[in-house]
Backbone as JSON, one array per atom type, in Angstrom:
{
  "sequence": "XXXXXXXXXXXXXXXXXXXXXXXXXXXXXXXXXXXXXXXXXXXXXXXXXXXXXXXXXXXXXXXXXXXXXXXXXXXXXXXXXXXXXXXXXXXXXXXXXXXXXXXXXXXXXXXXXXXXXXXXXXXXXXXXXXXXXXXXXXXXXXXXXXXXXXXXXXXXXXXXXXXXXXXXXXXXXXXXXXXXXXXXXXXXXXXXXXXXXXXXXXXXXXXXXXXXXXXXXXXXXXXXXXXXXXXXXXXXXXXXXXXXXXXXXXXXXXXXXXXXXXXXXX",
  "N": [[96.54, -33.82, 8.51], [98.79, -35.12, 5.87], [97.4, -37.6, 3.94], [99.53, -38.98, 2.58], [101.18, -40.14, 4.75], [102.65, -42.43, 6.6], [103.15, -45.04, 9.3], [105.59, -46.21, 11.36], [107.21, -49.15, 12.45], [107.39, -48.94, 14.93], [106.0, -47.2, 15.68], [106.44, -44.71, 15.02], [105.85, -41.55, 13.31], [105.39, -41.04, 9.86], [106.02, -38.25, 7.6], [104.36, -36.59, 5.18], [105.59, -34.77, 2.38], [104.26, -32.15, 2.08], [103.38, -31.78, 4.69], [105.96, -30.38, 5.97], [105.86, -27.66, 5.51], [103.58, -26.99, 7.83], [104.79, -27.59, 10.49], [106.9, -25.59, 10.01], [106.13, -23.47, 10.0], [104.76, -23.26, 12.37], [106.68, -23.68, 14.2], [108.15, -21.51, 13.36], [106.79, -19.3, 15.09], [107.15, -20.22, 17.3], [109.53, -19.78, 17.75], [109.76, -17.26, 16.85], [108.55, -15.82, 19.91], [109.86, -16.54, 21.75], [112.25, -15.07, 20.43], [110.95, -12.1, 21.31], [110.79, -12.58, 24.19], [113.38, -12.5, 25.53], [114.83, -9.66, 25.73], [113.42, -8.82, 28.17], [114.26, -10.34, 29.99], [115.63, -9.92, 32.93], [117.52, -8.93, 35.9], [115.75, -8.25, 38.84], [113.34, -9.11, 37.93], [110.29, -10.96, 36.88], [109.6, -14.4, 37.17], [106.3, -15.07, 36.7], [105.84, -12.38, 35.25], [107.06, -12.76, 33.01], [105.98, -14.74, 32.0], [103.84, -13.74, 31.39], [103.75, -12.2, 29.46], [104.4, -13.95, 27.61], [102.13, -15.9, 27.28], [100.22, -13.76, 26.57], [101.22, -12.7, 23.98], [101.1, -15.09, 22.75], [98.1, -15.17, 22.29], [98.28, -12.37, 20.64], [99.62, -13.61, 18.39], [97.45, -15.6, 17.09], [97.34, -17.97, 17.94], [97.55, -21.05, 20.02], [98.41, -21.62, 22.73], [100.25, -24.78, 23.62], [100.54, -25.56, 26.5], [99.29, -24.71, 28.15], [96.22, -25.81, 30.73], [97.12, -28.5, 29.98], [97.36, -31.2, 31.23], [96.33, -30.27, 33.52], [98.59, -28.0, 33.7], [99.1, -24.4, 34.08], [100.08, -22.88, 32.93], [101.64, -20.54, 30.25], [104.18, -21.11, 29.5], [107.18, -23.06, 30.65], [109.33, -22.39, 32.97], [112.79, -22.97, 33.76], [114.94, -22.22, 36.17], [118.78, -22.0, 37.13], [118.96, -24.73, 39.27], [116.59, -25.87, 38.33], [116.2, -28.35, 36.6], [114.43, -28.94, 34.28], [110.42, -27.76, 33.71], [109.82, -25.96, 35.15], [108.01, -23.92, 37.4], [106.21, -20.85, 36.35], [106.52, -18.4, 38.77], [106.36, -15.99, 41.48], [108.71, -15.15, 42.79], [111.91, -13.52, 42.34], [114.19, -12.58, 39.38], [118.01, -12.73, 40.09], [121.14, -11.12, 39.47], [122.58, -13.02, 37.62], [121.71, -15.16, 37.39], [121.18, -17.86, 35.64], [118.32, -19.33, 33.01], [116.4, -21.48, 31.29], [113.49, -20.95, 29.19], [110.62, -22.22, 28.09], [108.39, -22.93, 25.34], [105.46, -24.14, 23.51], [103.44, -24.3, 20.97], [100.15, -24.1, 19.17], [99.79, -23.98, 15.74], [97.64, -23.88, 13.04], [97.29, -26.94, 13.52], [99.22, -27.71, 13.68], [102.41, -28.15, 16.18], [104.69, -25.93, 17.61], [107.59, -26.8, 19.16], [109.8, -25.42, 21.05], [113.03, -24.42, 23.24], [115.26, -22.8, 24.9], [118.3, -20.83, 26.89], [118.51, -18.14, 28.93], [119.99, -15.57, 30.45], [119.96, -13.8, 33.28], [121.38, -10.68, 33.78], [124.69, -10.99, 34.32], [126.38, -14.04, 33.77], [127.85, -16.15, 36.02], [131.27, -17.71, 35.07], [131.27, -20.41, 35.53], [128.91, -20.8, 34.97], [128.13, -19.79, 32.29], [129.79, -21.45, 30.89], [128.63, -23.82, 30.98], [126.1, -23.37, 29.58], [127.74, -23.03, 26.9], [128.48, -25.49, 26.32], [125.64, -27.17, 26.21], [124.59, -26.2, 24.31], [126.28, -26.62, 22.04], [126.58, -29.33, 22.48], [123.46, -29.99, 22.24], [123.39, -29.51, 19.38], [125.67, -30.93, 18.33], [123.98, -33.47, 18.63], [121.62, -32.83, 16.44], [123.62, -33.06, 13.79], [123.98, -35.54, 13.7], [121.63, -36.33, 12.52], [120.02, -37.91, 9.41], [118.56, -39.53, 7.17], [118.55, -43.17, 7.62], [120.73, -43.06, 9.84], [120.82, -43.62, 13.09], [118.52, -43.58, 16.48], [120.28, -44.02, 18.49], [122.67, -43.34, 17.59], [122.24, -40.15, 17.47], [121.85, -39.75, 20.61], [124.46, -40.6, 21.57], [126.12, -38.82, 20.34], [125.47, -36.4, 21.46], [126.19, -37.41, 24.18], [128.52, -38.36, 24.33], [129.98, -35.26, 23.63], [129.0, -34.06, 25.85], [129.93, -35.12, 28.03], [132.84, -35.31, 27.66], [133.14, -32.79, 27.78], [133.22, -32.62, 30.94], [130.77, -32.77, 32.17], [127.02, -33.57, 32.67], [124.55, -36.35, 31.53], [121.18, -35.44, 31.6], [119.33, -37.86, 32.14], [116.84, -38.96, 32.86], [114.37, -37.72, 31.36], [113.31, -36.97, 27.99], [113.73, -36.28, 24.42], [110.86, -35.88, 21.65], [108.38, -37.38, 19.32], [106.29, -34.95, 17.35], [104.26, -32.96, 15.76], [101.2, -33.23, 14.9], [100.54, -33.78, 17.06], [101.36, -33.09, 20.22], [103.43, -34.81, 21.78], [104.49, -37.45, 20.6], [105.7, -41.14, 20.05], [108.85, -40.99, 18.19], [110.38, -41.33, 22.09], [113.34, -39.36, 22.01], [116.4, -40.23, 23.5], [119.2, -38.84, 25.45], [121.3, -39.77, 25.4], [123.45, -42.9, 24.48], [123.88, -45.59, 22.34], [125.7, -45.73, 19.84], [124.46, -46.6, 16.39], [122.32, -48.19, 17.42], [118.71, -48.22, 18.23], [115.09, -47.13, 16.73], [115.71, -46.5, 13.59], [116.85, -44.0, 11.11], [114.3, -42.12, 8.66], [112.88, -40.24, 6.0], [110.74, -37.43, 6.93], [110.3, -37.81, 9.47], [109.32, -36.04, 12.45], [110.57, -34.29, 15.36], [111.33, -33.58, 18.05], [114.68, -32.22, 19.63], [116.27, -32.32, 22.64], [118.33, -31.66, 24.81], [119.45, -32.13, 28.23], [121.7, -30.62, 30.32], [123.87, -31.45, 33.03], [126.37, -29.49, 35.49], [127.05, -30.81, 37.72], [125.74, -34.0, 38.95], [123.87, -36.71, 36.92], [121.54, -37.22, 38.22], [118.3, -36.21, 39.2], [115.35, -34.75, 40.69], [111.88, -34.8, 41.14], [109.71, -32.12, 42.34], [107.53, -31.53, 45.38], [105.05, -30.36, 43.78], [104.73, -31.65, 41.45], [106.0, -31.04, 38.73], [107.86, -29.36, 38.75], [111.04, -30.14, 38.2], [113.74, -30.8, 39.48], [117.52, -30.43, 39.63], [119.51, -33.32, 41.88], [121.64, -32.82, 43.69], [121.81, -30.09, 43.28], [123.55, -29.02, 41.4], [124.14, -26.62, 38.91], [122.06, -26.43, 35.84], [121.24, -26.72, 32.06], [119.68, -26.15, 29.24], [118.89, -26.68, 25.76], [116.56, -26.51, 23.07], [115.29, -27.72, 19.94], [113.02, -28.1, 17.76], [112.75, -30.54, 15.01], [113.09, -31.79, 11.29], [113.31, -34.64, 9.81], [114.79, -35.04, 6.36], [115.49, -35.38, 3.02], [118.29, -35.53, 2.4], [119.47, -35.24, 5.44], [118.27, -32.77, 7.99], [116.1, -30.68, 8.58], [115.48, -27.5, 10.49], [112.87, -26.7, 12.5], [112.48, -24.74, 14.01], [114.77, -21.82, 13.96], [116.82, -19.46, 14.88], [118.54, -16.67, 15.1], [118.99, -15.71, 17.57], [119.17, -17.54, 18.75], [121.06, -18.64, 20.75], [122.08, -17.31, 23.83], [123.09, -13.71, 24.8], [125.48, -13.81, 26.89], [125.94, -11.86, 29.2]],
  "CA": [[97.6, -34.77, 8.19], [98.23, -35.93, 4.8], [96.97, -38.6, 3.4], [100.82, -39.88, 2.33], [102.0, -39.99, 5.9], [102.27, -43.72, 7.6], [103.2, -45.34, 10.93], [106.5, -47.44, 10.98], [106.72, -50.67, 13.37], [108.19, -48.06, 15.84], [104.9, -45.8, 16.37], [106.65, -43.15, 14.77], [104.95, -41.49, 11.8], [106.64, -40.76, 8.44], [104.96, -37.31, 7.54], [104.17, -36.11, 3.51], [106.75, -33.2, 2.54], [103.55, -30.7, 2.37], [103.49, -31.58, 6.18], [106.93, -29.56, 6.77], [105.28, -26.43, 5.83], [102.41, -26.43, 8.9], [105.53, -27.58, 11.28], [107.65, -24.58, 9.44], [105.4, -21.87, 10.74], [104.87, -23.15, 13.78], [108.21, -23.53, 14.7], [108.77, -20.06, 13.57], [106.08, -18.42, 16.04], [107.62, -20.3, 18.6], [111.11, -19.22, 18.01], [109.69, -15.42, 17.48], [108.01, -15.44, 20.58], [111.36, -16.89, 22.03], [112.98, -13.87, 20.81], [110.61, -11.21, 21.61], [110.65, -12.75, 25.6], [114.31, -12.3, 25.81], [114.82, -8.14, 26.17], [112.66, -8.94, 29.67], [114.79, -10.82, 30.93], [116.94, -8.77, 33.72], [117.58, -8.73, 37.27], [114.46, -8.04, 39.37], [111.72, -9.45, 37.03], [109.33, -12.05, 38.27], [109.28, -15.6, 36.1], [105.1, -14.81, 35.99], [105.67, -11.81, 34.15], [107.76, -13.55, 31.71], [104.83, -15.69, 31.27], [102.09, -13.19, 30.99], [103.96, -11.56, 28.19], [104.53, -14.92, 26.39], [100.82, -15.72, 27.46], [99.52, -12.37, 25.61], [102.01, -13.05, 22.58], [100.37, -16.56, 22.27], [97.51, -15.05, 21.74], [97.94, -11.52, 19.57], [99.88, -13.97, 17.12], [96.8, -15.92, 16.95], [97.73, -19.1, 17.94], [96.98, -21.83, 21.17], [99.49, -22.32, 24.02], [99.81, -26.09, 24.11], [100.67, -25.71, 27.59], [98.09, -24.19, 29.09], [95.12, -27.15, 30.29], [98.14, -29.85, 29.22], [97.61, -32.15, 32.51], [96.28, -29.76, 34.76], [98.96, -26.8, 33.53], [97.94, -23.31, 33.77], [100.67, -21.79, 32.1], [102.54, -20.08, 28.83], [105.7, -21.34, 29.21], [108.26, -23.23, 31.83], [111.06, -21.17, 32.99], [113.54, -23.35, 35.06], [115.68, -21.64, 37.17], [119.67, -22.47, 37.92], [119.45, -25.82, 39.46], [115.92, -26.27, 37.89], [116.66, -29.15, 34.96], [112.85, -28.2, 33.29], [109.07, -28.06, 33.97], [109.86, -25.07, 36.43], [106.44, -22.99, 37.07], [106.36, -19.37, 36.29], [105.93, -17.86, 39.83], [106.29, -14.36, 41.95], [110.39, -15.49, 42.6], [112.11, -12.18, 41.13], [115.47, -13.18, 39.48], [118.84, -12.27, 40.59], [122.08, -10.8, 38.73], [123.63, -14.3, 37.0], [120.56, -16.57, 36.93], [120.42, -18.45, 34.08], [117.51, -19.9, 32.9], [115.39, -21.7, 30.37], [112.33, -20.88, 28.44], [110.13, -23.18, 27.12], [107.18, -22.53, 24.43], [104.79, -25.26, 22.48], [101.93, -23.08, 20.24], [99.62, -24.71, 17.87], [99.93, -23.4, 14.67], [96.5, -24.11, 12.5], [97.26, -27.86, 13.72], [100.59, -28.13, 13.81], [103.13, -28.03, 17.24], [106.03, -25.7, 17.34], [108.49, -26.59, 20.57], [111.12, -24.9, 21.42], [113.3, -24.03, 24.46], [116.27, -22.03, 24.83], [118.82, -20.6, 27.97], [118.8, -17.11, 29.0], [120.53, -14.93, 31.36], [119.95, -11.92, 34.11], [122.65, -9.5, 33.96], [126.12, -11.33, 33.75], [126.48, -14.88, 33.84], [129.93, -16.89, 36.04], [132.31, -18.44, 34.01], [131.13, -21.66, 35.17], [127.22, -20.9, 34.07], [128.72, -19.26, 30.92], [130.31, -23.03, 30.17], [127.38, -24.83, 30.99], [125.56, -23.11, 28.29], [127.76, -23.53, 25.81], [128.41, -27.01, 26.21], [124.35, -27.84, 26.28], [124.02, -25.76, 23.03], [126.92, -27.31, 21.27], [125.54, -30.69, 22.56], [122.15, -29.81, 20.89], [124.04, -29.22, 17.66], [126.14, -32.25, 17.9], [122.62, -34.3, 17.95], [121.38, -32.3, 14.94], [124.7, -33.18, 13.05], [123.91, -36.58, 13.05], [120.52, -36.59, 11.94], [119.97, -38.02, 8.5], [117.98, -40.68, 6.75], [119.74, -44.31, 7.54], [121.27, -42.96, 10.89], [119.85, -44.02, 14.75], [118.17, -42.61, 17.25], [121.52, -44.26, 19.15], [123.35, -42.17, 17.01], [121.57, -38.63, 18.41], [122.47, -39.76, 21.54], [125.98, -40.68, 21.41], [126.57, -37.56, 19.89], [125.65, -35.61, 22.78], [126.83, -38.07, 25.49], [130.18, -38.1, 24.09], [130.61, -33.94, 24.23], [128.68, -33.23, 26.89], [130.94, -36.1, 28.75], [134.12, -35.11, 27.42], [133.57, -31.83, 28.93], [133.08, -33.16, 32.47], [129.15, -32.53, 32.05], [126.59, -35.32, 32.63], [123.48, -35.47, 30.72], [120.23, -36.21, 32.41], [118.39, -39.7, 31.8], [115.4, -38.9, 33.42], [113.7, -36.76, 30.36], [113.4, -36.81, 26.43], [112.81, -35.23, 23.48], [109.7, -36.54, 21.49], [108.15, -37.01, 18.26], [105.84, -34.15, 17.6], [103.54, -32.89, 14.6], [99.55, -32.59, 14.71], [100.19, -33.8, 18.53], [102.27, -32.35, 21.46], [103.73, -35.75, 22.11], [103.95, -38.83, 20.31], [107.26, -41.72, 19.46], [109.14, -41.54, 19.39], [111.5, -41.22, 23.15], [114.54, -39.25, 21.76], [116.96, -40.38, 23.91], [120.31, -38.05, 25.05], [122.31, -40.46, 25.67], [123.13, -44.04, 24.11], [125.08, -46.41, 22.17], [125.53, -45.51, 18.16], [124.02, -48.01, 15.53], [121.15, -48.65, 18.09], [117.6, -47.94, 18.44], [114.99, -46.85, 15.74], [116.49, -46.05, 12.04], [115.68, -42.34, 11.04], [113.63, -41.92, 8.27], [112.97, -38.67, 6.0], [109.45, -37.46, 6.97], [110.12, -38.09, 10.66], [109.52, -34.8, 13.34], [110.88, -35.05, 16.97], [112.43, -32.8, 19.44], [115.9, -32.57, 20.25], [116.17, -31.13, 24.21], [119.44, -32.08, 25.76], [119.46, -31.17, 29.83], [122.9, -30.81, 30.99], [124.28, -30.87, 34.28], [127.2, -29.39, 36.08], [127.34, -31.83, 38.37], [125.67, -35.73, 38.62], [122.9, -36.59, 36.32], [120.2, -37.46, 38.57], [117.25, -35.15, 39.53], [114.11, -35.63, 41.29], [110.44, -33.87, 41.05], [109.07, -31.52, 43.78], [105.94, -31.75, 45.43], [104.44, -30.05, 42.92], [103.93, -32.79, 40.51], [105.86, -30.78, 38.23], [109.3, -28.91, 38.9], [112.13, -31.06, 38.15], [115.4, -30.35, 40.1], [119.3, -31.53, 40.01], [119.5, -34.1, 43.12], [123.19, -32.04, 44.17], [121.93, -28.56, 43.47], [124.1, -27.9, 40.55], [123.17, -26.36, 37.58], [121.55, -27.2, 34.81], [121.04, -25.91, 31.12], [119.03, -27.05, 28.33], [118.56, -25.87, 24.41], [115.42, -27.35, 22.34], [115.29, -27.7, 18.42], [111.7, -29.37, 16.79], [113.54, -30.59, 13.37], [112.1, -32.73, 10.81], [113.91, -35.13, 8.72], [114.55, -34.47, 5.26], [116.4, -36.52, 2.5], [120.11, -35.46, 3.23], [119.72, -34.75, 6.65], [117.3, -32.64, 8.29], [115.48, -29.17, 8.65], [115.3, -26.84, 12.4], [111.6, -25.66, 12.39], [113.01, -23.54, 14.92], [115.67, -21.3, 13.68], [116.29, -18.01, 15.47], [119.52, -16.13, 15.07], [119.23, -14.83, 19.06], [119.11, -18.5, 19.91], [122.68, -18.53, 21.86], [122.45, -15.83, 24.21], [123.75, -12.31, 25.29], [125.91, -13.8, 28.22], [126.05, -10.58, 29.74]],
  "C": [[97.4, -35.28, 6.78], [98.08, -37.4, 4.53], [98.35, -39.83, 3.19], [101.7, -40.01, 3.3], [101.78, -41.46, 6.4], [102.86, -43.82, 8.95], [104.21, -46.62, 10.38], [106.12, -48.56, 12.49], [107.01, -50.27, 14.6], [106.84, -47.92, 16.8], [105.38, -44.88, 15.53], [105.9, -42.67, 13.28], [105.59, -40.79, 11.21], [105.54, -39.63, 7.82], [105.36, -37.11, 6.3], [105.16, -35.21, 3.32], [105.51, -32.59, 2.53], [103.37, -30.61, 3.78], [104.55, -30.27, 6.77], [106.42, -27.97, 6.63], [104.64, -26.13, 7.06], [103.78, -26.72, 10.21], [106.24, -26.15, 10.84], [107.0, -23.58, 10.0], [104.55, -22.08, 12.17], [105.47, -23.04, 14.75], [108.43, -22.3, 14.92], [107.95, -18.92, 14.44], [106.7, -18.58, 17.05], [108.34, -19.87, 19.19], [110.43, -17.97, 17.77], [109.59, -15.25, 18.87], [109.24, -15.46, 21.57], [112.07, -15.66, 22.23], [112.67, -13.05, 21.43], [110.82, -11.03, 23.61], [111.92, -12.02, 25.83], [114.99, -10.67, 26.52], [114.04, -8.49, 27.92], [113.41, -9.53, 30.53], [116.3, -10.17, 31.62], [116.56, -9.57, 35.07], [116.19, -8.35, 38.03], [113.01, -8.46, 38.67], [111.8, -10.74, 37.5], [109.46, -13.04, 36.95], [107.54, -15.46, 35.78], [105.04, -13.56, 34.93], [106.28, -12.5, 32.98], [106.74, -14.33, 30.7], [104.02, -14.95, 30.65], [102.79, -12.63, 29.57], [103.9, -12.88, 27.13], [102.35, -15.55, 26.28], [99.52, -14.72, 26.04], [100.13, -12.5, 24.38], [101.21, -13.97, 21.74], [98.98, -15.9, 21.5], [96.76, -13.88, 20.79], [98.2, -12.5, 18.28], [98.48, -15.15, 16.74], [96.82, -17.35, 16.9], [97.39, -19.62, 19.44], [98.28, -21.86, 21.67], [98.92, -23.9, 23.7], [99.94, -26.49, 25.2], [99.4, -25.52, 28.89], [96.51, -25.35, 28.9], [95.69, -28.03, 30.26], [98.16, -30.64, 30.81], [97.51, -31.41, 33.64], [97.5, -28.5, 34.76], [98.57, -25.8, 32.95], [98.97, -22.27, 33.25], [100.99, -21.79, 30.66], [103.83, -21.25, 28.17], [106.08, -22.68, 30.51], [109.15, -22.68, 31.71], [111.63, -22.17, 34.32], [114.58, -22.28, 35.01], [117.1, -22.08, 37.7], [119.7, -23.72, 37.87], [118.15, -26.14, 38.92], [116.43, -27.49, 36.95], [115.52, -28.65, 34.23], [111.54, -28.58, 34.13], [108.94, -27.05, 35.2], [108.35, -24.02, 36.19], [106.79, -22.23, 37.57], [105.95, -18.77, 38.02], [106.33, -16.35, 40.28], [108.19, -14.35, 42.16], [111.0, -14.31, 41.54], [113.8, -13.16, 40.92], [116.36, -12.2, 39.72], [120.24, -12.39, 39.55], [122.7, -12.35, 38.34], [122.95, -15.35, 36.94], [120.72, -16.86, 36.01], [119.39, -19.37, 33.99], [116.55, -20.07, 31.4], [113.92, -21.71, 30.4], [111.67, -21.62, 27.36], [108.72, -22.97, 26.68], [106.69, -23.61, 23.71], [103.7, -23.93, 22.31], [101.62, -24.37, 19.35], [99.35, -23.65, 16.87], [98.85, -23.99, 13.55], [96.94, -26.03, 12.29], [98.34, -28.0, 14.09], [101.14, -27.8, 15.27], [104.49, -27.52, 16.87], [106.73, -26.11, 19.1], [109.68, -25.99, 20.48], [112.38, -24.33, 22.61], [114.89, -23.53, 24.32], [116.99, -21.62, 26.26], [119.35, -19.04, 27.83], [119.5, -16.47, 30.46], [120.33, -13.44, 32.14], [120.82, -11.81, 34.28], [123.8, -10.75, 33.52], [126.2, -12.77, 34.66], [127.77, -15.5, 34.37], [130.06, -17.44, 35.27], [131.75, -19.71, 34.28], [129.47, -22.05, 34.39], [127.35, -20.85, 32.52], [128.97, -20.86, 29.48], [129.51, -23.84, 29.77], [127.05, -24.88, 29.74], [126.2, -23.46, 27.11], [127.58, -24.79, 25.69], [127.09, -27.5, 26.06], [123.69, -27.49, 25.08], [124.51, -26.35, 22.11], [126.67, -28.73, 21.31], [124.48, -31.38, 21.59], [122.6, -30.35, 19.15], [124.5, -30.62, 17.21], [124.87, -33.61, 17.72], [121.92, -34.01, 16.48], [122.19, -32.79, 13.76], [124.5, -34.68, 12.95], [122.58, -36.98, 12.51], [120.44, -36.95, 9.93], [119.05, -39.52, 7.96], [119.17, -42.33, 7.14], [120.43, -44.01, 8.99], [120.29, -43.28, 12.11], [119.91, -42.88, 15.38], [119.71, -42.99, 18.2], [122.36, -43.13, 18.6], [123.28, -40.46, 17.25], [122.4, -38.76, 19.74], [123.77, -39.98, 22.05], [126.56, -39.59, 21.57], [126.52, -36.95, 20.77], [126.19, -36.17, 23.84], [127.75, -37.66, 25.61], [130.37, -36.66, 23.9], [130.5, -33.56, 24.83], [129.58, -34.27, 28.24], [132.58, -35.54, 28.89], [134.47, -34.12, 27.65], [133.16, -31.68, 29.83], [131.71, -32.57, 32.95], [128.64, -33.62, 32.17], [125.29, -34.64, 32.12], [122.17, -36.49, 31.59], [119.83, -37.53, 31.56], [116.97, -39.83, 31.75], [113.92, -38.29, 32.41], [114.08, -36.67, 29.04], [113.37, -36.08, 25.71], [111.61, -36.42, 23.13], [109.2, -36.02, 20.06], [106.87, -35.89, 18.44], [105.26, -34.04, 16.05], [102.31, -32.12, 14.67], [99.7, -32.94, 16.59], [101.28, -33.68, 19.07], [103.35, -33.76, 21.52], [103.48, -37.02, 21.51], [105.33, -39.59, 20.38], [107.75, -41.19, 18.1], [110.17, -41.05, 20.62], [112.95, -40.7, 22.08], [115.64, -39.32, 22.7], [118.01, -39.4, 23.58], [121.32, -38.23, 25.52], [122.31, -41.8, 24.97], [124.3, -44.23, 23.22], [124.77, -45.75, 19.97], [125.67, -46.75, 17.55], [122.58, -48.38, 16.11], [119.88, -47.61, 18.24], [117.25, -47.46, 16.82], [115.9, -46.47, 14.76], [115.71, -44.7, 11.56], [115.22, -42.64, 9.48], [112.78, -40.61, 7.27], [111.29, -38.68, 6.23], [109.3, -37.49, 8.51], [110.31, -36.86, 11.26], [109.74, -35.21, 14.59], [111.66, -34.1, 17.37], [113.79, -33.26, 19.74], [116.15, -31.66, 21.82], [117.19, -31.85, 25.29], [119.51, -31.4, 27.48], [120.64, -31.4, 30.25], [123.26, -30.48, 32.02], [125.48, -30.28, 34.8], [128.08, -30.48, 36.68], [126.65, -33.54, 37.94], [124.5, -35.28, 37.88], [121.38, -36.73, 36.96], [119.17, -36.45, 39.1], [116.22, -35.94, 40.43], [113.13, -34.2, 41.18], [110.34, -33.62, 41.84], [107.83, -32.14, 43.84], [104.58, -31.2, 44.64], [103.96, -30.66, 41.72], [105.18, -31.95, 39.03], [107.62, -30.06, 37.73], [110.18, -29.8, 39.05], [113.63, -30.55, 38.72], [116.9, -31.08, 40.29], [119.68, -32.31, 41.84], [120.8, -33.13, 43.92], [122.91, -31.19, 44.01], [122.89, -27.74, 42.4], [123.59, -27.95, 39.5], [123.11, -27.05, 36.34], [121.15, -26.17, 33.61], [120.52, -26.55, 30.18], [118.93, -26.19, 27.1], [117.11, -27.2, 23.67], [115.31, -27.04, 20.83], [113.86, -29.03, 17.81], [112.32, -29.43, 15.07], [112.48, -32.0, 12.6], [113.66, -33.34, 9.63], [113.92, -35.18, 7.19], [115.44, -35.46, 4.55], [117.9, -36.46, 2.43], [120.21, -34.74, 4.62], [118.43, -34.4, 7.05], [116.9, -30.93, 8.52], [115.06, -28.92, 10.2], [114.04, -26.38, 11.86], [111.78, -24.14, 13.19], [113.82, -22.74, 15.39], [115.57, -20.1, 14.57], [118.2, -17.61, 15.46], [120.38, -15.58, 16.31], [118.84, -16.31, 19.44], [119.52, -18.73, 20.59], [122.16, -17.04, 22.06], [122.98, -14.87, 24.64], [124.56, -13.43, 27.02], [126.2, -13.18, 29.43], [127.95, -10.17, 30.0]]
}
């Protein structure tokens, strides 16, 4: 960490510009690895293989899973599933023609944390999964779009409330994004929902997750007995996109660009 990085009255920490480099290439392992998963994903394949390949990725590119160990988790990735919302564990479960589902990656990058999470599809996706997705990607975006020095974290959330609302979507409550850097998790709570004008003031220098979870149906969820799998209380689906961005002085920078981030809908 450099030296010219502080701590506002928040928690959140205002990082040096030579910082965005070690986020910059961590990001971009994350989002490779992102891509490279994607081709695997079909009809009959198991969510553990998914892992073991991202698993083995993690570590030809020479880099740490931050998942693996993280509170007693022993995997790569999370892959929710359908009505999953996130934190779904990789298991023997083969998927089936029109699943959609997200993939989620943290690596350490010679200190740094890339996150990233994305929504993929076996074989050919219904029209109403199809929707989901966009709406939870364009969501994403619309949070990104207001990012800028002088703007709120209210302001992030708005932004997505109000599109993922206005097309008869609800957005969970229950789960954040989060500032991020030299550690997996720090402030601050990015809220993906809320009132604009309110909460923290952004800041250039500031890193934090954007990870909108959108539902079909109502917003509420609840955890399995697993400590770990998060699921839509009604059973309908759910879709999520993830972007680790860093604030910059007119706006802000994606660490985690990828061109195959929207995907093949089949």
């Amino acid at each position: 960490m450099n030296d010219a990085s502080r701590i506002t009255k928040e928690g959140i920490r205002i990082h040096a510009a030579e910082d965005f480099a070690g986020m910059r290439k961590a990001g971009a392992m994350a989002s490779q690895i992102l891509d490279e998963v994607g081709p695997l994903v079909e009809p009959g394949e198991t969510t553990a293989a998914l892992d073991d390949f991202i698993r083995n990725r993690v570590t030809e590119l020479g880099a740490t899973s931050a998942t693996i160990g993280y509170r007693g988790y022993q995997h790569a990735s999370c892959i929710s599933v359908n009505h999953v919302v996130c934190h779904g564990i990789p298991g023997q479960k083969t998927l089936k023609d029109g699943d959609i589902l997200n993939i989620d990656v943290t690596v350490i990058v010679d200190g740094w944390y890339g996150d990233t999470s994305r929504m993929y599809v076996a074989g050919k996706a219904p029209i109403k999964a199809q929707r989901l997705i966009r709406v939870t990607h364009d969501s994403l975006m619309k949070g990104i779009e207001a990012v800028r020095p002088g703007a709120t974290f209210g302001d992030i959330g708005a932004a997505i409330q109000t599109y993922a609302e206005g097309h008869r979507m609800s957005v969970v409550r229950d789960f954040c994004g989060h500032g991020l850097g030299q550690s997996f998790h720090a402030p601050p709570n990015v809220l993906h929902f809320g009132r604009a004008g309110k909460g923290p003031v952004l800041e250039e220098g500031m890193f934090f997750t954007i990870e909108p979870m959108i539902n079909l149906g109502r917003p509420e969820t609840k955890t399995l007995s697993d400590d770990w799998t998060a699921v839509t209380r009604d059973k309908s689906l759910s879709a999520q996109f993830e972007h680790s961005i860093g604030v910059t002085a007119n706006g802000c920078e994606i660490f985690t660009p990828s061109e195959r981030f929207f995907p093949d809908l089949g």
